[in-house]
N, CA, C and O atoms as a GROMACS GRO file, in nm:
protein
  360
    1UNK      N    1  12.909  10.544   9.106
    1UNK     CA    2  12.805  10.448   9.077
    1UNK      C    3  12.811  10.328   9.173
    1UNK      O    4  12.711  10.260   9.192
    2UNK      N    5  12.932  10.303   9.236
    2UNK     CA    6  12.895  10.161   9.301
    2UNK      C    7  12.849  10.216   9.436
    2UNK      O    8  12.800  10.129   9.509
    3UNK      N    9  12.852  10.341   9.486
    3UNK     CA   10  12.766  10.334   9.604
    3UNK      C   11  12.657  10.329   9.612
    3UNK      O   12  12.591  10.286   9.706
    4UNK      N   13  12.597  10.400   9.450
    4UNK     CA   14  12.418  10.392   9.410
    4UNK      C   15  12.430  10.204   9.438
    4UNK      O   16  12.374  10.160   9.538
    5UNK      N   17  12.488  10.127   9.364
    5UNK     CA   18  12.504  10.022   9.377
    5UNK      C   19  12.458   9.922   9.481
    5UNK      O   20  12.381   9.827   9.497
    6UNK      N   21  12.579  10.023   9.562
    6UNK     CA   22  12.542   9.898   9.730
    6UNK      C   23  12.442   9.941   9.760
    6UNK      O   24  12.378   9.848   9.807
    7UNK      N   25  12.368  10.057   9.761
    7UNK     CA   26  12.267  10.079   9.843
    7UNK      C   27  12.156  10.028   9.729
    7UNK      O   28  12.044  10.049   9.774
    8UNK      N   29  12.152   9.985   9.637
    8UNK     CA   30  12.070   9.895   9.568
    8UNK      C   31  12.036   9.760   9.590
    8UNK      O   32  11.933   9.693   9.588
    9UNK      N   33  12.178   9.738   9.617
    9UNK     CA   34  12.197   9.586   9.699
    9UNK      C   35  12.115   9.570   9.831
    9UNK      O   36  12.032   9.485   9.863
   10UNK      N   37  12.166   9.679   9.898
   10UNK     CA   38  12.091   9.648  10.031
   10UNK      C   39  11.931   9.642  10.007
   10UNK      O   40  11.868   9.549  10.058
   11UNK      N   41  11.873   9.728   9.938
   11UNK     CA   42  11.771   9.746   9.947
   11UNK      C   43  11.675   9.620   9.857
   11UNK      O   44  11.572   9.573   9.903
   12UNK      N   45  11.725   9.587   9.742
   12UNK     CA   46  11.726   9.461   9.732
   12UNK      C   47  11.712   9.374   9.835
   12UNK      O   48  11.605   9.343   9.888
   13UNK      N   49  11.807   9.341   9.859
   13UNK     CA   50  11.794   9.243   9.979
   13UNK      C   51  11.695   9.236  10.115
   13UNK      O   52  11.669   9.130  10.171
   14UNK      N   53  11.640   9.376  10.159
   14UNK     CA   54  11.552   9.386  10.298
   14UNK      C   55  11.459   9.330  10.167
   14UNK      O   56  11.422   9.219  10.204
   15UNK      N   57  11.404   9.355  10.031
   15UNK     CA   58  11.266   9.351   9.973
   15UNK      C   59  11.274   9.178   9.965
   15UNK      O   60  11.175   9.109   9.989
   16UNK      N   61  11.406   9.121   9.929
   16UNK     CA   62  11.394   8.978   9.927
   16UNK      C   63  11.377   8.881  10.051
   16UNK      O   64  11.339   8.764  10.048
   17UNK      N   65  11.416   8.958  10.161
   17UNK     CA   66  11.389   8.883  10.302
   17UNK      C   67  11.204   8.916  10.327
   17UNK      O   68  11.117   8.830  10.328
   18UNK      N   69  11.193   9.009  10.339
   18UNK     CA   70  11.049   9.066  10.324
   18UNK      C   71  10.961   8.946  10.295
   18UNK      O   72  10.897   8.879  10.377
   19UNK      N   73  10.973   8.926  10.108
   19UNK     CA   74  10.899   8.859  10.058
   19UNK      C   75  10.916   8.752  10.094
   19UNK      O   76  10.814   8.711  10.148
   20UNK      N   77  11.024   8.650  10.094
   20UNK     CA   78  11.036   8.519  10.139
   20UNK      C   79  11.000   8.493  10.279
   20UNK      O   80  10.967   8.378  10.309
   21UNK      N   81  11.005   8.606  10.387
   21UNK     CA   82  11.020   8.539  10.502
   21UNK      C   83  10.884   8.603  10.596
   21UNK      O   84  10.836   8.558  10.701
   22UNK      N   85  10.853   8.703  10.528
   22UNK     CA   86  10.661   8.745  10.557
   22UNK      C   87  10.576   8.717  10.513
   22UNK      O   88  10.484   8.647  10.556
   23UNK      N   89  10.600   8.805  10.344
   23UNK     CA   90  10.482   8.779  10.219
   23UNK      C   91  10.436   8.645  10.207
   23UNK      O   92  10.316   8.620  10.218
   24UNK      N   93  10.529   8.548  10.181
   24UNK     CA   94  10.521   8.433  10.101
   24UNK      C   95  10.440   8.331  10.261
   24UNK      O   96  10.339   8.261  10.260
   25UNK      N   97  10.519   8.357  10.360
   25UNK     CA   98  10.402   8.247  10.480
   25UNK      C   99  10.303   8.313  10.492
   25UNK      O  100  10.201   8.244  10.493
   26UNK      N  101  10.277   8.482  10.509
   26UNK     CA  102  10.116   8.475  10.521
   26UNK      C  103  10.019   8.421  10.403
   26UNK      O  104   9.904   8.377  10.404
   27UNK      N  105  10.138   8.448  10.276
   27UNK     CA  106  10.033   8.391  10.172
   27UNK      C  107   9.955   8.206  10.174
   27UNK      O  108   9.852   8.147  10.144
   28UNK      N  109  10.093   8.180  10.235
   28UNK     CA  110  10.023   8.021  10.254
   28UNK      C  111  10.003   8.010  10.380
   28UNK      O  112   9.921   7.919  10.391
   29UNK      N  113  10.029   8.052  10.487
   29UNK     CA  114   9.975   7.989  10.604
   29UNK      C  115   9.789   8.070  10.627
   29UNK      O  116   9.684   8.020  10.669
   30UNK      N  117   9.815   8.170  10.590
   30UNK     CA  118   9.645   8.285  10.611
   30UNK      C  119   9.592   8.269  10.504
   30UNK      O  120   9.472   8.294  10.520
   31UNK      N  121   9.617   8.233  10.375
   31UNK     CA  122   9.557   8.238  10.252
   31UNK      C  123   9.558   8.366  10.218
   31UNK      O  124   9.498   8.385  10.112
   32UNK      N  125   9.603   8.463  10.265
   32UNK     CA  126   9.636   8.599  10.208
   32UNK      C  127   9.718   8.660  10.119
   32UNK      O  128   9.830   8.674  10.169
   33UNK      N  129   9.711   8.699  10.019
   33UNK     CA  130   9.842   8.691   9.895
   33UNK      C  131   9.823   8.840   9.872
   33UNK      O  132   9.866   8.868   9.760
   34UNK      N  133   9.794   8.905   9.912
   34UNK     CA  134   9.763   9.025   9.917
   34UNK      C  135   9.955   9.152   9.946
   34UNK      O  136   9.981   9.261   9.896
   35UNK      N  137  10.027   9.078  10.028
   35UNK     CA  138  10.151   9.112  10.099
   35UNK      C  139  10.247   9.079  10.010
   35UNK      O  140  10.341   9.157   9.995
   36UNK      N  141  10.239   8.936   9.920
   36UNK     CA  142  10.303   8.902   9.840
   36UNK      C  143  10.282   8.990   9.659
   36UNK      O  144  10.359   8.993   9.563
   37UNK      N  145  10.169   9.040   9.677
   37UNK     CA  146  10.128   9.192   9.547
   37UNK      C  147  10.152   9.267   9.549
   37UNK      O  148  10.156   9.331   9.444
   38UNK      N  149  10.193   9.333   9.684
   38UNK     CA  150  10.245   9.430   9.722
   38UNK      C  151  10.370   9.439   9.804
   38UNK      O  152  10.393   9.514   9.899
   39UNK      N  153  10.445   9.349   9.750
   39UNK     CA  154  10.619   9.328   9.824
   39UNK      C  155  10.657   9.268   9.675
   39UNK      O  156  10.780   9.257   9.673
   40UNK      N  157  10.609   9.230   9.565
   40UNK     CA  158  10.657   9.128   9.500
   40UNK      C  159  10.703   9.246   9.369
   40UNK      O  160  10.822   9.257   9.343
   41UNK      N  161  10.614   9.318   9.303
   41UNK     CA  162  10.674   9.429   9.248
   41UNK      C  163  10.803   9.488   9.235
   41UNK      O  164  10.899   9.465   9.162
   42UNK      N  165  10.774   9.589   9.348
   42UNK     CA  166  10.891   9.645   9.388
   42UNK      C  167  11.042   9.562   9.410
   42UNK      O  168  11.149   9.608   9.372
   43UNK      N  169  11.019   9.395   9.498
   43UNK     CA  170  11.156   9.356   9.473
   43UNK      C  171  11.161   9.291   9.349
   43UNK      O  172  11.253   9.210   9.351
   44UNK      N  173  11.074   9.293   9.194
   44UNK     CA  174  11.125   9.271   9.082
   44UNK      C  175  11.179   9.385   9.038
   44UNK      O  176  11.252   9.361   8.941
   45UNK      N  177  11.178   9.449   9.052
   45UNK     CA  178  11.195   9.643   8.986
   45UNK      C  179  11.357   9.657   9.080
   45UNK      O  180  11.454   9.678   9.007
   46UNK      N  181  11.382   9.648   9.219
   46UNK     CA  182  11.500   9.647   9.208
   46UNK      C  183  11.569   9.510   9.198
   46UNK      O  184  11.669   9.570   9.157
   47UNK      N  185  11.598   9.415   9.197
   47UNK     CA  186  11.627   9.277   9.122
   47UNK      C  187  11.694   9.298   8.997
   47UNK      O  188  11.812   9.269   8.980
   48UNK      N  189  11.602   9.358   8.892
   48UNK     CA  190  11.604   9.400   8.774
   48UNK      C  191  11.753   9.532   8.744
   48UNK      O  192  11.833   9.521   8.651
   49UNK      N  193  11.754   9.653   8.856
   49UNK     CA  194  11.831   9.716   8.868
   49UNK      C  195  11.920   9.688   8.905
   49UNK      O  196  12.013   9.730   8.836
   50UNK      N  197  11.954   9.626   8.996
   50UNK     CA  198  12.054   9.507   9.071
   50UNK      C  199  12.142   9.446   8.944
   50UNK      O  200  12.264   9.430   8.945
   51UNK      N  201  12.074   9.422   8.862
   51UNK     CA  202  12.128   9.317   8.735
   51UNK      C  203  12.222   9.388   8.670
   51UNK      O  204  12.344   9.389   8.681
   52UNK      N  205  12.114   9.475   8.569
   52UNK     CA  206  12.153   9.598   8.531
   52UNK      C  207  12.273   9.698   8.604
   52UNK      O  208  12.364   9.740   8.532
   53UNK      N  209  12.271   9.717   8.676
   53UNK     CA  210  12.416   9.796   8.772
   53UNK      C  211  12.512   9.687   8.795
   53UNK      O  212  12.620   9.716   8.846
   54UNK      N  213  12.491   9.588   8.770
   54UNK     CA  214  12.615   9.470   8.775
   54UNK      C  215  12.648   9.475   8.664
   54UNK      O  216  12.769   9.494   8.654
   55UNK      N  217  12.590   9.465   8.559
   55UNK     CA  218  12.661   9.432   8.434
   55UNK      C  219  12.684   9.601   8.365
   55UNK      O  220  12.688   9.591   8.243
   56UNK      N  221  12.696   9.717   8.403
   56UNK     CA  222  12.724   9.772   8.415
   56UNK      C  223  12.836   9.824   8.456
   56UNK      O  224  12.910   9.881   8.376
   57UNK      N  225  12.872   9.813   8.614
   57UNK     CA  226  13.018   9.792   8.677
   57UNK      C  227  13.121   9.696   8.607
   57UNK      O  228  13.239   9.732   8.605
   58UNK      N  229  13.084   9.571   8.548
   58UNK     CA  230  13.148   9.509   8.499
   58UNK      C  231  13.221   9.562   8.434
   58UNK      O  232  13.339   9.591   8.449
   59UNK      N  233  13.130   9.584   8.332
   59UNK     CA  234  13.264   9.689   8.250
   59UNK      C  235  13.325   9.833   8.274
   59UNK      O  236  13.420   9.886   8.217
   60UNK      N  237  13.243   9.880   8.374
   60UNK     CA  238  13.332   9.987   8.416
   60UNK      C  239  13.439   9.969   8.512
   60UNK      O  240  13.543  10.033   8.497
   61UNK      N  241  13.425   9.882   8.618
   61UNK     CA  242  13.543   9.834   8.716
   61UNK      C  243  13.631   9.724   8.661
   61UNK      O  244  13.731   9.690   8.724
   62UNK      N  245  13.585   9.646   8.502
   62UNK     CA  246  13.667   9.576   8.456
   62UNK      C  247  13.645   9.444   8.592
   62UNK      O  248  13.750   9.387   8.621
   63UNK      N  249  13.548   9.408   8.651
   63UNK     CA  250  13.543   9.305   8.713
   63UNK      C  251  13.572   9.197   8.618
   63UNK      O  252  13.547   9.206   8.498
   64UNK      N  253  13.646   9.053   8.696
   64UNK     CA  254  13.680   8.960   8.665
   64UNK      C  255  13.525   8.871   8.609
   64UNK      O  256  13.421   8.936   8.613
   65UNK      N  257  13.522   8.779   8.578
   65UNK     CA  258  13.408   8.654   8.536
   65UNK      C  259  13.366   8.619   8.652
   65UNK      O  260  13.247   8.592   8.672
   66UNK      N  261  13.489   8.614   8.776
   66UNK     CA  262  13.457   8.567   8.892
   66UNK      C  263  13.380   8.646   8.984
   66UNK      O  264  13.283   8.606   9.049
   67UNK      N  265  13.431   8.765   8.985
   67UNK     CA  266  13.353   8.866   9.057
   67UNK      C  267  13.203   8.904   8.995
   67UNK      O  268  13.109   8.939   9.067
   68UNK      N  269  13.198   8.895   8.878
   68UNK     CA  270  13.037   8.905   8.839
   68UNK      C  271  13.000   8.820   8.850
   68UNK      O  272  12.893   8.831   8.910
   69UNK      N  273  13.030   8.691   8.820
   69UNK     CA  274  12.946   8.563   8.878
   69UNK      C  275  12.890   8.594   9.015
   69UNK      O  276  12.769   8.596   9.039
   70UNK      N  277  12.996   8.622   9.114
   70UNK     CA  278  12.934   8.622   9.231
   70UNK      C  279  12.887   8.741   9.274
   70UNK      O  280  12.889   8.741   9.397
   71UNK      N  281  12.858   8.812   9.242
   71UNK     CA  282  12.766   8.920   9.287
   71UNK      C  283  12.631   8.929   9.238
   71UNK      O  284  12.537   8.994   9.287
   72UNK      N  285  12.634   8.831   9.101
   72UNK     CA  286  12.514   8.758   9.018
   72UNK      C  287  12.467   8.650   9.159
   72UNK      O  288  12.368   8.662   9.230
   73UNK      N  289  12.537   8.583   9.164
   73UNK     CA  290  12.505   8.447   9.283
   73UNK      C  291  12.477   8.522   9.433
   73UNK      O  292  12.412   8.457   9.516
   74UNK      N  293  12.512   8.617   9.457
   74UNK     CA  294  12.475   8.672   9.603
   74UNK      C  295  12.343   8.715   9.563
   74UNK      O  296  12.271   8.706   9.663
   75UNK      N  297  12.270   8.764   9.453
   75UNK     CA  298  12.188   8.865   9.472
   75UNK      C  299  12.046   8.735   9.458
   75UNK      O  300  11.930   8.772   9.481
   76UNK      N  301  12.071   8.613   9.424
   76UNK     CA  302  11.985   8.517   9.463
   76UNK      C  303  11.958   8.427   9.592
   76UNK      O  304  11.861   8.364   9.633
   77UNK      N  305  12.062   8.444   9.628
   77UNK     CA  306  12.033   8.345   9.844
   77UNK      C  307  12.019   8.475   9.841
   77UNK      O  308  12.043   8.579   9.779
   78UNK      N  309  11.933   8.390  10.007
   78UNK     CA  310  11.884   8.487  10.088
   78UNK      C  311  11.979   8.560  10.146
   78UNK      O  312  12.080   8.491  10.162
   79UNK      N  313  11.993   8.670  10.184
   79UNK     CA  314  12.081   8.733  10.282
   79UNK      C  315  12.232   8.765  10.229
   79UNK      O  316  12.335   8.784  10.294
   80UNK      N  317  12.214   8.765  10.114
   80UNK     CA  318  12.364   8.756   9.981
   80UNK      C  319  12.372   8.899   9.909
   80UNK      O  320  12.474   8.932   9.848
   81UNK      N  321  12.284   8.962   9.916
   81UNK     CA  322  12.314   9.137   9.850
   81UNK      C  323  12.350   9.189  10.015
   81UNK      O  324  12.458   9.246  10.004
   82UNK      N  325  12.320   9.192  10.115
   82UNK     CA  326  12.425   9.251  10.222
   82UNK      C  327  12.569   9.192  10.230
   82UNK      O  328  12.652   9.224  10.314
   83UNK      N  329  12.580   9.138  10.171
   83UNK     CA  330  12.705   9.121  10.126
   83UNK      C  331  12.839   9.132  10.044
   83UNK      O  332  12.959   9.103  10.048
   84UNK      N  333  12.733   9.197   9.961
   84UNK     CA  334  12.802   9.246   9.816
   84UNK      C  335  12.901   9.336   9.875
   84UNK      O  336  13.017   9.295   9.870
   85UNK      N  337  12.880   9.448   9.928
   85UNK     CA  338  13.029   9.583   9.926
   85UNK      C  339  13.106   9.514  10.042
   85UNK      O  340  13.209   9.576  10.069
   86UNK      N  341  13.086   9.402  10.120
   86UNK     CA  342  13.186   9.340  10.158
   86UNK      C  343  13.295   9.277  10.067
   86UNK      O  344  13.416   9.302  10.070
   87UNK      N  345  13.235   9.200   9.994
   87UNK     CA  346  13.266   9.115   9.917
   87UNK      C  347  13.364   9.165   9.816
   87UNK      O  348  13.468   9.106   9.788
   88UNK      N  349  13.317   9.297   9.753
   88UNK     CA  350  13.365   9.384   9.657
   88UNK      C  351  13.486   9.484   9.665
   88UNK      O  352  13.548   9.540   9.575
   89UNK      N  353  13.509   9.489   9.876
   89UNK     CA  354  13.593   9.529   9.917
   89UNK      C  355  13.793   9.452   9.912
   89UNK      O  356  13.906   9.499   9.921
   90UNK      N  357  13.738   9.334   9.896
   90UNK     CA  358  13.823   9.202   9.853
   90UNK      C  359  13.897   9.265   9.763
   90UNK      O  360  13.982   9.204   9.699
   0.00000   0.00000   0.00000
C-alpha cells in the first residue's frame, strides 16, 4: 500500500502545481475559469485519497503523531507530496 501511496502523492502534487500555478492565473489574469473546472475536481478526488491513505498507513505502519502530522502538512505547500517517500524513507 505505501507505493499505491507515493504514487498518489506524486500525482497529487503535479494536480496541485497545475491548479495553483496555471488554472488559478489564467482564471484571473484571462478571466477564464474554465482550467480551474477542469483541474480542480480531480485534484479534490486525489487530495481526498491522499488523506484517506494517510490515515490509513497510520495505523498500519504504526506512524508516530509526528510523522502523520507531516505528511498531513506536506500534502498542503506547494511542492510537499514529492516529498513524502523521501521523507518517509527517514
Amino acid at each position: 500500500m505505501i507505493n499505491f501511496f507515493k504514487l498518489i502523492s506524486w500525482l497529487e502534487g503535479i494536480s496541485y502545481i497545475l491548479l495553483l500555478f496555471i488554472a488559478t492565473p489564467i482564471k484571473y489574469l484571462q478571466g477564464n475559469p474554465e482550467y480551474v473546472k477542469m483541474l480542480g475536481m480531480p485534484h479534490g478526488i486525489l487530495f481526498v485519497i491522499y488523506i484517506v491513505l494517510a490515515i490509513m498507513l497510520k495505523y498500519e505502519l504504526k506512524w508516530s503523531n509526528k510523522t502523520f502530522g507531516m505528511v498531513c502538512l506536506l500534502s498542503i505547500l506547494p511542492f510537499g507530496t514529492f516529498f513524502v517517500g523521501k521523507y518517509l524513507k527517514k
